[in-house]
C-alpha positions in Angstrom: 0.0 0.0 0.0 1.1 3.6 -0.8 0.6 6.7 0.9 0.1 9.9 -1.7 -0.3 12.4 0.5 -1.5 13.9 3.9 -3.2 16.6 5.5 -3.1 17.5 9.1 -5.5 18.7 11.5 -6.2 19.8 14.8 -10.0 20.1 16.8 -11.7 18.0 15.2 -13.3 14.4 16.1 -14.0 10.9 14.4 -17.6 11.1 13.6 -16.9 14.3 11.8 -14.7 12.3 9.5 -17.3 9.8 8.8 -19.6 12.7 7.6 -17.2 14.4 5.6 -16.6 10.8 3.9 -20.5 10.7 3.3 -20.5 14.0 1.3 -18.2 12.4 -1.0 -19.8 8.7 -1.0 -23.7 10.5 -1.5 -22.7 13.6 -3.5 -19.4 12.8 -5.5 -21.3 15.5 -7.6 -20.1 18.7 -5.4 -16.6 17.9 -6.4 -16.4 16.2 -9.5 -18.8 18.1 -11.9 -18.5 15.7 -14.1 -20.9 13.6 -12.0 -24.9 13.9 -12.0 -24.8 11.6 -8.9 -24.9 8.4 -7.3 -27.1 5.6 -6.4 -27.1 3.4 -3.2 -27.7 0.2 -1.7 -28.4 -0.4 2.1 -25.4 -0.6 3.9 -24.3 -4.0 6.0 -22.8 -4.7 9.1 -20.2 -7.8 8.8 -17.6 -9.5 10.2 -14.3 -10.4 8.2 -14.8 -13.6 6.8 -18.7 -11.9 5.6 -17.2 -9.1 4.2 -14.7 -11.8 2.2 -17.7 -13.8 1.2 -19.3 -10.9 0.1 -16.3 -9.5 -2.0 -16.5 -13.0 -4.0 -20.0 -13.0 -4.2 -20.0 -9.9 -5.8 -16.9 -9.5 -7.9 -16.5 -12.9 -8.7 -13.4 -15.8 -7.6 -11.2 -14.3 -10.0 -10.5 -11.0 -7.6 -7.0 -10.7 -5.8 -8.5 -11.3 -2.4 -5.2 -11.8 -0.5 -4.1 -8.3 -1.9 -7.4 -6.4 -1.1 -7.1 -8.0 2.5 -3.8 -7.0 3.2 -4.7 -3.3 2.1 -8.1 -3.1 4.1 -5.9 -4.8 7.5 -3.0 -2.4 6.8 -1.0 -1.1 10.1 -3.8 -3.5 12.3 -2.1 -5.5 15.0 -4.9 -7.0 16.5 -7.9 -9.3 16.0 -10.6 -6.8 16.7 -11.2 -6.4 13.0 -12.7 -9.7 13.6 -15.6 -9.2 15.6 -18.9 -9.1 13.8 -20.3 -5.4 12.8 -16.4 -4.5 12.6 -17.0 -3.3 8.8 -19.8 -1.6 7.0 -20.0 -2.5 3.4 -22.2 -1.2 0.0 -22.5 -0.6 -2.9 -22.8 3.0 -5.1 -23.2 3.3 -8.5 -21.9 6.2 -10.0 -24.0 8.4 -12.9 -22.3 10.4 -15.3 -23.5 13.2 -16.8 -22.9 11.5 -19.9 -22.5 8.2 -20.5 -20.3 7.5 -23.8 -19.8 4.1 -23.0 -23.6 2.9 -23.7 -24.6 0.3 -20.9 -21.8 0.1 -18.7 -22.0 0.9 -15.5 -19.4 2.2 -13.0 -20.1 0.9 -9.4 -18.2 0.9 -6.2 -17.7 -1.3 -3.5 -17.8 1.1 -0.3 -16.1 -0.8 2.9 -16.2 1.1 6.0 -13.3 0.3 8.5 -14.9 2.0 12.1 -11.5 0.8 14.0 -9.0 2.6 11.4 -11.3 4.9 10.8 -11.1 4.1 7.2 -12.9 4.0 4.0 -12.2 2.1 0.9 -13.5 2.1 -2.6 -12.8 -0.8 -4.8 -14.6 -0.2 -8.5 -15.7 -2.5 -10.6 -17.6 -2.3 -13.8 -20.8 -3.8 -15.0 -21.7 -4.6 -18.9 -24.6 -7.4 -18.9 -25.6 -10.1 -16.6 -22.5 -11.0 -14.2 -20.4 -9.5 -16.7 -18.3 -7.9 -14.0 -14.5 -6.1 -14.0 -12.9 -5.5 -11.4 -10.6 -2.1 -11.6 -7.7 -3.3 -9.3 -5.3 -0.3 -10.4 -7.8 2.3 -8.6 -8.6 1.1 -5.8 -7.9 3.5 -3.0 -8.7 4.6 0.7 -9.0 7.7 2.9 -7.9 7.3 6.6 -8.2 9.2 9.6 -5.1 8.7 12.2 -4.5 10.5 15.3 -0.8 11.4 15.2 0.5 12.7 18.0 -1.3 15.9 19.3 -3.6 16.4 15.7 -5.3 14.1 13.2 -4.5 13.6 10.0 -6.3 12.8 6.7 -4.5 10.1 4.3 -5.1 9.5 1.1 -3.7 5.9 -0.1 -3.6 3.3 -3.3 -3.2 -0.2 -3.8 -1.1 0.2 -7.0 -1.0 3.9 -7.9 1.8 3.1 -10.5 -1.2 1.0 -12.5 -4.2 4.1 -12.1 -5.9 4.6 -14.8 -8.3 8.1 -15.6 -11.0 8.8 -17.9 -11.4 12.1 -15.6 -15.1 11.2 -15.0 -16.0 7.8 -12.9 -12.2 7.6 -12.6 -10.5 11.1 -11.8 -6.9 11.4 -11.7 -4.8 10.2 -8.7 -3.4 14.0 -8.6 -7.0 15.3 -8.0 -7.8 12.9 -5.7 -5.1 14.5 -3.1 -4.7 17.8 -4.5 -8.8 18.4 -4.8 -10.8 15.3 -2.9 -8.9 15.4 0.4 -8.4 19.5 1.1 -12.3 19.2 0.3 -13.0 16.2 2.8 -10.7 18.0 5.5 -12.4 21.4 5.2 -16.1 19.2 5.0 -15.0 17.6 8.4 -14.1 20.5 10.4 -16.8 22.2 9.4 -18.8 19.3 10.0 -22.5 21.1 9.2 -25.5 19.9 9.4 -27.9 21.0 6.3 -31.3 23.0 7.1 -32.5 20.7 3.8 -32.9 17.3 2.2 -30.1 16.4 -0.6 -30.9 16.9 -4.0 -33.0 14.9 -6.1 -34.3 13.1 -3.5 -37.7 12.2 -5.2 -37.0 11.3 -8.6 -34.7 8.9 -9.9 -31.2 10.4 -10.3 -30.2 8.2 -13.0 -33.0 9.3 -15.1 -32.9 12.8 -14.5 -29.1 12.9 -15.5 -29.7 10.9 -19.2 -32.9 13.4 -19.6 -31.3 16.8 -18.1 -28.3 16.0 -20.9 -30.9 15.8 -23.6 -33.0 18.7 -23.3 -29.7 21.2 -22.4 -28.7 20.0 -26.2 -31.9 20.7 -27.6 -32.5 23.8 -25.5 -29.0 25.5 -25.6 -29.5 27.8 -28.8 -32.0 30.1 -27.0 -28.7 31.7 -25.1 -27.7 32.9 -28.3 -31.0 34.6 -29.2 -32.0 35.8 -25.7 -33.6 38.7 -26.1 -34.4 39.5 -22.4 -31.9 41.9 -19.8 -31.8 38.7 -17.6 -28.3 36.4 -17.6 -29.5 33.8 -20.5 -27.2 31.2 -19.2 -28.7 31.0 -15.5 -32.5 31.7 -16.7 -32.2 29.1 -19.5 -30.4 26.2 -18.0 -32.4 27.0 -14.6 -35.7 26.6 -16.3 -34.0 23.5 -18.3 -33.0 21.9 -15.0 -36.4 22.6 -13.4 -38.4 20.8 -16.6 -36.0 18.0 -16.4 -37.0 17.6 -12.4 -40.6 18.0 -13.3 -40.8 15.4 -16.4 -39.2 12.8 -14.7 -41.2 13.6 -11.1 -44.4 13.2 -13.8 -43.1 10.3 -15.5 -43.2 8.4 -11.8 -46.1 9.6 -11.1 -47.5 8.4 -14.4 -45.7 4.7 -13.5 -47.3 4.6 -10.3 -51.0 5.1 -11.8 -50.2 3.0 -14.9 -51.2 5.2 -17.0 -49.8 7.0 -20.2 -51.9 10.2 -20.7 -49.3 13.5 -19.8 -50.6 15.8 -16.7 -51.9 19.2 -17.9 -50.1 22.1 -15.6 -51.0 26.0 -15.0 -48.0 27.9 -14.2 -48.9 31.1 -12.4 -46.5 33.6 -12.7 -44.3 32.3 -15.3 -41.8 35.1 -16.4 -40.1 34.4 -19.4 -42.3 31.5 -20.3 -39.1 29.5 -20.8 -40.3 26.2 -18.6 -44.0 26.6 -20.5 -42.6 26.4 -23.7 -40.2 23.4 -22.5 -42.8 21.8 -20.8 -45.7 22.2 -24.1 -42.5 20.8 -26.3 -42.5 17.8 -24.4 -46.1 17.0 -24.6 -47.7 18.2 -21.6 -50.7 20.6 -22.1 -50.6 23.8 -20.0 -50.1 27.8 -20.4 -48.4 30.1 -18.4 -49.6 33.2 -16.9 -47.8 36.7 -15.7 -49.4 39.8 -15.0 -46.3 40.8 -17.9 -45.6 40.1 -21.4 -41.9 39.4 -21.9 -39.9 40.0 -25.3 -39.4 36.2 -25.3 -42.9 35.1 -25.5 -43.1 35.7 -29.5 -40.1 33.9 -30.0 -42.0 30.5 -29.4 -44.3 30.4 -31.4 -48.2 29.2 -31.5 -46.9 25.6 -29.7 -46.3 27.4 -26.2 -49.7 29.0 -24.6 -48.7 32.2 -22.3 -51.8 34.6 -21.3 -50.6 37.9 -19.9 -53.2 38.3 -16.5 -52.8 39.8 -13.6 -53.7 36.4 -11.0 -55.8 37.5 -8.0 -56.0 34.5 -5.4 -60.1 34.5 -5.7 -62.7 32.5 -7.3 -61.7 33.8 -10.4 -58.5 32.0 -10.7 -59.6 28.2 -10.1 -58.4 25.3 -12.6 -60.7 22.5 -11.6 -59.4 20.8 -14.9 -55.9 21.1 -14.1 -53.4 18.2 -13.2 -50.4 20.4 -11.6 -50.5 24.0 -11.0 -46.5 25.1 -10.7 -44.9 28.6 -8.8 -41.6 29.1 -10.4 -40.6 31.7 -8.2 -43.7 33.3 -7.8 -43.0 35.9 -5.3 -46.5 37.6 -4.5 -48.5 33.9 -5.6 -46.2 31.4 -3.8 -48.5 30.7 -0.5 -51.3 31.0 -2.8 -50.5 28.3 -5.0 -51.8 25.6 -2.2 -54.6 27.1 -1.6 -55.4 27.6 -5.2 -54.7 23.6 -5.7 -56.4 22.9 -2.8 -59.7 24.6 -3.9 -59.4 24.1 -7.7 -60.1 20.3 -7.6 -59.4 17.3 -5.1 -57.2 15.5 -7.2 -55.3 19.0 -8.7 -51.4 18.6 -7.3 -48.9 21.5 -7.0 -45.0 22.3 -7.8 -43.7 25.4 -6.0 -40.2 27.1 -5.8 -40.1 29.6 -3.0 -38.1 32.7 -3.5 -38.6 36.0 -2.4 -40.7 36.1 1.6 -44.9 36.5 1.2 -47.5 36.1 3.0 -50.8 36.1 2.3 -51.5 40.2 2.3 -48.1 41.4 1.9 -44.6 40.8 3.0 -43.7 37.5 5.4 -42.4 38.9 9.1 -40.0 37.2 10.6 -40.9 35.4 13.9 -38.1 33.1 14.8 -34.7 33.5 14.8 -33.2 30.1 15.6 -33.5 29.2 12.0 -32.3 31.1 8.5 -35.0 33.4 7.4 -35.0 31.4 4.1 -35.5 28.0 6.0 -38.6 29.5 8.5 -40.0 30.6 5.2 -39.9 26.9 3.8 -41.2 26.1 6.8 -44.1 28.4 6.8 -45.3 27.4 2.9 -45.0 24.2 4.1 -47.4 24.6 6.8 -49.1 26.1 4.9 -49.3 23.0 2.2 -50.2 21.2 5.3 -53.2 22.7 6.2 -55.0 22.7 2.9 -54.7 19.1 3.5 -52.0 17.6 1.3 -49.6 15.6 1.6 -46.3 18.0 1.7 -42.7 16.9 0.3 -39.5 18.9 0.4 -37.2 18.1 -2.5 -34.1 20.6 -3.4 -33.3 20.8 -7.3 -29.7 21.3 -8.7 -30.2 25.3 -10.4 -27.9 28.1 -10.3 -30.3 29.4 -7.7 -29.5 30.2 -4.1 -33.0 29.4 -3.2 -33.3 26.2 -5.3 -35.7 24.2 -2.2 -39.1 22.6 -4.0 -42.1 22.2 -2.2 -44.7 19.6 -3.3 -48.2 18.3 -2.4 -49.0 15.6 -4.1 -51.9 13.5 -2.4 -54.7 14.6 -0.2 -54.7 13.2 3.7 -58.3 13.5 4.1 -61.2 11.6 2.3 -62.9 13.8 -0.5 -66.0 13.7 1.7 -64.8 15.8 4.1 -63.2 18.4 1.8 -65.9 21.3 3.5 -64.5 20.6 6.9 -60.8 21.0 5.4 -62.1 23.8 3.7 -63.5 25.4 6.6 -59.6 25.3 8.4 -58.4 26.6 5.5 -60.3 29.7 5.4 -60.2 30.0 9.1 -56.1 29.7 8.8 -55.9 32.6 6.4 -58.0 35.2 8.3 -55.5 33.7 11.4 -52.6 35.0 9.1 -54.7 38.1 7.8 -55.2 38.7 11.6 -51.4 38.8 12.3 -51.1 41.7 9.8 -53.7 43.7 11.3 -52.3 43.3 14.7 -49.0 43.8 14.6 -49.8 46.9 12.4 -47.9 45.7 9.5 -48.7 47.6 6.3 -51.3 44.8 3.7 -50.7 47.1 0.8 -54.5 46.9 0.4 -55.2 47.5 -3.1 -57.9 50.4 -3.2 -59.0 50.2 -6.8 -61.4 46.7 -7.0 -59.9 43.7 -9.6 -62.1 42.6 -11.8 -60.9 39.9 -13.7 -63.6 38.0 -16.0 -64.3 34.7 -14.3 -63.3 32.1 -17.0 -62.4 28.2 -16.2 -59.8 26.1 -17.8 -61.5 26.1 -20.9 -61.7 29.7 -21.3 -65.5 29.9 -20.2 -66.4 33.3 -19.0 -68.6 32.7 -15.9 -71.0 35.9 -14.7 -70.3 35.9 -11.4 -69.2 38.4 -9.2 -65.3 38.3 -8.0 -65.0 36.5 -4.6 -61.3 37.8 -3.3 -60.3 35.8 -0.8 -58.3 37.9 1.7 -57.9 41.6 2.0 -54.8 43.2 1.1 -53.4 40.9 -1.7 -52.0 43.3 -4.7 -50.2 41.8 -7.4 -47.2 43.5 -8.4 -47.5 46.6 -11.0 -48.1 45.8 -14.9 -45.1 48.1 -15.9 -41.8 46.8 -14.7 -40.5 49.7 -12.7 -36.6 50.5 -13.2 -34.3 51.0 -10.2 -31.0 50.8 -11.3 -30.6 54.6 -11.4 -30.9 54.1 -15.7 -34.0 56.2 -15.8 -33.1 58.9 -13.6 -33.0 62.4 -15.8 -29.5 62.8 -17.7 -28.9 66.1 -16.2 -28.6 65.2 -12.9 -26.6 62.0 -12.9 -24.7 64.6 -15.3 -24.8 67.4 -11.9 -23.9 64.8 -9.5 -21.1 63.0 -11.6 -19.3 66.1 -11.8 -19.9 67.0 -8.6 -18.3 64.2 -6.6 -15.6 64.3 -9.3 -14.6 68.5 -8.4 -14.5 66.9 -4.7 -12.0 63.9 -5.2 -9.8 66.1 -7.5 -9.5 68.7 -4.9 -8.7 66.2 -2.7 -4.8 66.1 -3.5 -3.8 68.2 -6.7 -0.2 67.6 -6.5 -0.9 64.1 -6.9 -0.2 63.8 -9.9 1.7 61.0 -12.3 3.5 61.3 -15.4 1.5 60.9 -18.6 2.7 59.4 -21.7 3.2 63.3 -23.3 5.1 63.7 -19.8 2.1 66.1 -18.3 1.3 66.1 -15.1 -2.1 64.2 -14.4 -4.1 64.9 -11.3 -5.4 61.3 -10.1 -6.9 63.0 -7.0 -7.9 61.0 -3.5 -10.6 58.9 -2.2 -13.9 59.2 -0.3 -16.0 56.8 1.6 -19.5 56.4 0.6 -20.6 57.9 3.9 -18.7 61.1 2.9 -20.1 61.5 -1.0 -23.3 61.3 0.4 -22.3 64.6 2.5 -22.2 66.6 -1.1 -25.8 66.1 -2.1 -28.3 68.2 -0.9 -31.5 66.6 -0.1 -33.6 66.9 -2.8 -31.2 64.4 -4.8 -30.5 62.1 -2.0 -34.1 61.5 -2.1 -34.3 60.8 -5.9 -31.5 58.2 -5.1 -33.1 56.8 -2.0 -36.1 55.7 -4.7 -33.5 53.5 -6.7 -31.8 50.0 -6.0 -28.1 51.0 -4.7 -28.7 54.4 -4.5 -25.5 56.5 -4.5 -23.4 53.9 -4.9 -24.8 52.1 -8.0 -25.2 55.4 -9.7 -21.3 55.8 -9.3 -20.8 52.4 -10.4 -22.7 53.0 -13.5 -20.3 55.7 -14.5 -17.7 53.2 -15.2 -15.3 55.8 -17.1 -15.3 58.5 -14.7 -15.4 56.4 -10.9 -14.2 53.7 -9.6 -15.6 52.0 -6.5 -13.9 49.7 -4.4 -14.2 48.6 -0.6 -16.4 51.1 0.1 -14.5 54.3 -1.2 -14.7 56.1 -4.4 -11.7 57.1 -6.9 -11.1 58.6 -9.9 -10.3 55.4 -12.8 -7.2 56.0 -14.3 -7.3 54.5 -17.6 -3.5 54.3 -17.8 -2.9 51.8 -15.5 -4.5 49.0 -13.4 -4.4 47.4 -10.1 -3.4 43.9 -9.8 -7.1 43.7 -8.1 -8.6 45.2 -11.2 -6.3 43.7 -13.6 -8.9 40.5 -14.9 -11.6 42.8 -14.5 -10.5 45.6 -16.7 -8.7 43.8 -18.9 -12.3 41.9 -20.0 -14.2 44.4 -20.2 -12.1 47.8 -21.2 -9.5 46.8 -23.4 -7.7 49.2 -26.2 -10.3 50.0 -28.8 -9.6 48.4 -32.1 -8.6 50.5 -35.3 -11.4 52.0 -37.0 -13.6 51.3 -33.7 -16.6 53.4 -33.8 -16.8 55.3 -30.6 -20.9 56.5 -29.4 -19.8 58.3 -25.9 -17.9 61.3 -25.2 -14.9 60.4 -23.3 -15.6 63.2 -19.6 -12.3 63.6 -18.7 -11.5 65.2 -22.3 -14.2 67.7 -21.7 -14.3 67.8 -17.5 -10.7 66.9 -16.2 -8.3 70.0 -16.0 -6.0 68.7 -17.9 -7.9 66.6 -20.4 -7.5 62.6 -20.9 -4.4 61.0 -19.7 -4.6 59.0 -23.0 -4.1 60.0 -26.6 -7.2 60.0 -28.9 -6.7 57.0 -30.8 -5.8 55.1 -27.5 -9.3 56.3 -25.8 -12.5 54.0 -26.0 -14.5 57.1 -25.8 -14.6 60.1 -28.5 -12.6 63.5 -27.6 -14.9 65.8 -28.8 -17.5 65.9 -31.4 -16.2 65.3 -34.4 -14.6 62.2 -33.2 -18.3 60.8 -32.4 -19.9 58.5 -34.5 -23.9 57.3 -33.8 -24.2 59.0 -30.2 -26.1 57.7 -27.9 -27.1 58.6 -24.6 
């Protein structure tokens, strides 16, 4: 047996080791992204001559028995490796995120040693009925050892001269002890405890890997034609990874009730439509509805139903025809959503992604703080879920998301005969939580003007009845999108306080100065704390900036050329030179214009700096002077 490499440690215990090594036996997908996952068998307690027969039951006579011995009983000088429950032994199979190699599959042998405090991995390799091969050359184990005064983490091979890679099921030795085991070491002192369930714990792992692969093929073109503000790479393979979840969730579903025919869906507040369209693609029929049009929605043509409706929880808004009614972060709509399923039909079923904190008449208040405000806010949809009577499952789904927990409710726990009773502690649980508002004189940003919505069905039925809203104080968020990135405040004065706060830091220290390239003297002024800008505005525009997202500070970011803002303090840029800080950033984004660039923005320090722009004119992004501008734009 070798020894490749060690780490040493101090405070921590064995048990934290054991759930450090359970990270990478569950989730090998955290650290090799090459992964989609793994799937497990129950785990056994055995004695020696158990875990031997086991070994040959499994990997057939052929396997080097003697060697694998020797390495699993390595530096053991007793016989209490020989007492029954001494080793814990299983079996993973290991998913790719693509599999080029057709019906192979990669498995593990997982052999817990609780004396040695050791875990070893023999793989082997499945291609038909006991068509098994063992991979001798990479079988390795991790070791905890208490060396004098600290432990240490150990990283060993059988015969690492013989390791073979194909940098997916088998990674290289080298990443195994320069990335695996600084990863397990930092896992076990941390040694947390998750608020949540592990991903994909639901569906079938396997399947969504295979079926998350295809559609991000067949989906991946739309980041090139994105026509919305939003990142196209999150908001496209988000929505891909959240149809993937669904379709397979749906397929089960579709298993269990032996039955073929694909679930119809609503999803209320859909945003770009993206997970619609994916979802009507695949052959589930559904729309989406937002209370907004995007720019996308034409892109997808007459295959992909999207209504643009403002959604008031009331009668109005019922879907008794409805399979699954989804809330990809729904905001205003996400404690809604069970109510909605719960009252649209007994057998209607719900999908919900909780994001931003609501209640039912305005913003969720904080009650507990023992928990993350995030996880008392699972916990409260959840509840929620719970009272309307279904049965409520907590999944969380593998998206570029921060807030990437699932809530579903799935079956009823009451008999449909006693859905007015249920009904009855529904209702009486809202005006509870309507009631909290009231008393704790919390602001329900009660919606003066009535909504009338024509009463229509899922068939598009206009009903003449009057609306029933169900709570006071809902308001769904404003038609018009309204911009607070300081992009729509009046030219002039960003224009006023630009030049302002630039006056200020240039009169902070005019001698000091650095040599240009023409050998001038360039004033590169001081710097200023946020706090301290804020001291040059009078009130009337710290109030227009108080109404934006940032305030101050993102309007001073936005002006790229003139400012730049770092740690909290404000500087003239100097376009001549770059901090080892900025350096990647600058680089990317500001390099030297090409020749015959076409330049739309006056450069300010030409026309604003005292002594003009440290940079010649054809070295300048930005035009000096007017008749070096081509196609302005604001």
């Amino acid at each position: 047996m070798s020894q490749l490499s060690e780490i040493n440690m101090t405070d921590m215990r064995s048990d934290s080791m054991w759930s450090a090594a359970d990270v990478w036996i569950k989730k090998p997908h955290v650290v090799n992204k090459r992964l989609c996952g793994v799937t497990e068998t129950e785990y056994m307690d055995v004695d020696t001559a158990e875990l031997i027969q086991f070994l040959f039951s499994l990997l057939g006579p052929n396997i080097k028995i003697a060697d694998i011995s020797m390495f699993l009983h390595a530096d053991v000088v007793d016989k209490e490796h020989e007492t029954a429950g001494r080793w814990c032994v299983g079996v993973r199979t290991i998913i790719p995120k693509v599999n080029k190699t057709g019906e192979c599959l990669y498995k593990e042998v997982i052999i817990k040693d609780n004396v040695r405090h050791a875990v070893t991995f023999i793989p082997f390799e499945e291609t038909g009925v006991e068509q098994v091969t063992v991979k001798s050359s990479n079988i390795y184990q991790i070791q905890l050892q208490l060396k004098p005064e600290e432990w240490m983490f150990s990283l060993h091979a059988l015969t690492p001269e013989h390791w073979w890679s194909d940098g997916v099921a088998y990674p290289k030795l080298s990443w195994l002890y320069t990335k695996l085991l600084p990863k397990l070491s930092r896992w076990a002192l941390e040694s947390k405890t998750s608020e949540f369930k592990s991903t994909l714990s639901l569906i079938p792992v396997e399947k969504y890997g295979i079926l998350y692969h295809q559609l991000k093929e067949k989906y991946k073109a739309l980041v090139k034609v994105w026509p919305e503000v939003t990142d196209p790479e999150k908001f496209v393979f988000e929505d891909v990874a959240i149809a993937t979840y669904l379709l397979v969730l749906w397929g089960e579903e579709r298993t269990e009730k032996g039955t073929t025919t694909k679930q119809s869906f609503v999803d209320l507040g859909c945003g770009n439509g993206l997970l619609v369209h994916i979802l009507n693609n695949e052959g589930h029929p559904g729309k989406g509805m937002d209370i907004r049009k995007r720019k996308i929605w034409d892109m997808y043509g007459p295959g992909t139903h999207l209504e643009e409706n403002a959604i008031t929880p009331s009668n109005d808004f019922l879907f008794p025809t409805t399979d699954w009614l989804i809330g990809n972060h729904s905001d205003e709509l996400t404690p809604w959503i069970p109510v909605i399923a719960a009252r649209s039909s007994y057998s209607c079923r719900y999908f919900v992604i909780p994001c931003c904190f609501y209640d039912f008449c305005g913003k969720y208040q904080r009650r507990q703080c023992k928990k993350s405000q995030y996880k008392e806010y699972i916990d409260f949809v959840t509840d929620v879920s719970t009272m309307c009577g279904f049965y409520t499952e907590e999944d969380c789904l593998r998206i570029p998301s921060t807030k990437r927990v699932c809530i579903i409710g799935k079956g009823r726990r009451y008999r449909k005969a006693e859905e007015a009773l249920v009904e009855k502690q529904r209702s009486d649980y809202i005006k509870r939580r309507e009631a909290l508002f009231t008393a704790s004189g919390v602001s329900m940003n009660v919606n003066q003007n009535s909504h009338y919505r024509p009463n229509h069905n899922d068939n598009g039925q206009n009903i003449s009845t009057p609306v029933n809203d169900w709570v006071n104080g809902f308001q769904p968020r404003e038609k018009t999108e309204t911009i607070r990135n300081c992009a729509a405040l009046p030219r002039d004065f960003v224009d006023a306080v630009v030049l302002r706060v630039a006056k200020a830091l240039l009169s902070l220290t005019e001698r000091n100065t650095e040599s240009s390239s023409c050998g001038d003297a360039w004033n590169t002024g001081g710097s200023m704390l946020i706090s301290e800008v804020v001291n040059l505005l009078d009130q009337s525009s710290l109030q227009a900036l108080k109404k934006e997202c940032g305030g101050l500070q993102t309007l001073l970011k936005n002006n790229h050329q003139v400012f730049r803002v770092e740690g909290g303090r404000v500087f003239i840029r100097d376009w001549r030179k770059t901090t080892l800080a900025q350096s990647s950033r600058v680089t990317s984004k500001r390099k030297p214009p090409p020749s015959g660039a076409v330049k739309t923005r006056l450069c300010w320090f030409h026309t604003h700096h005292p002594q003009g722009c440290p940079l010649l004119c054809e070295h300048c992004a930005f035009a000096h002077g007017e008749t070096d501008l081509k196609n302005p734009q604001r």
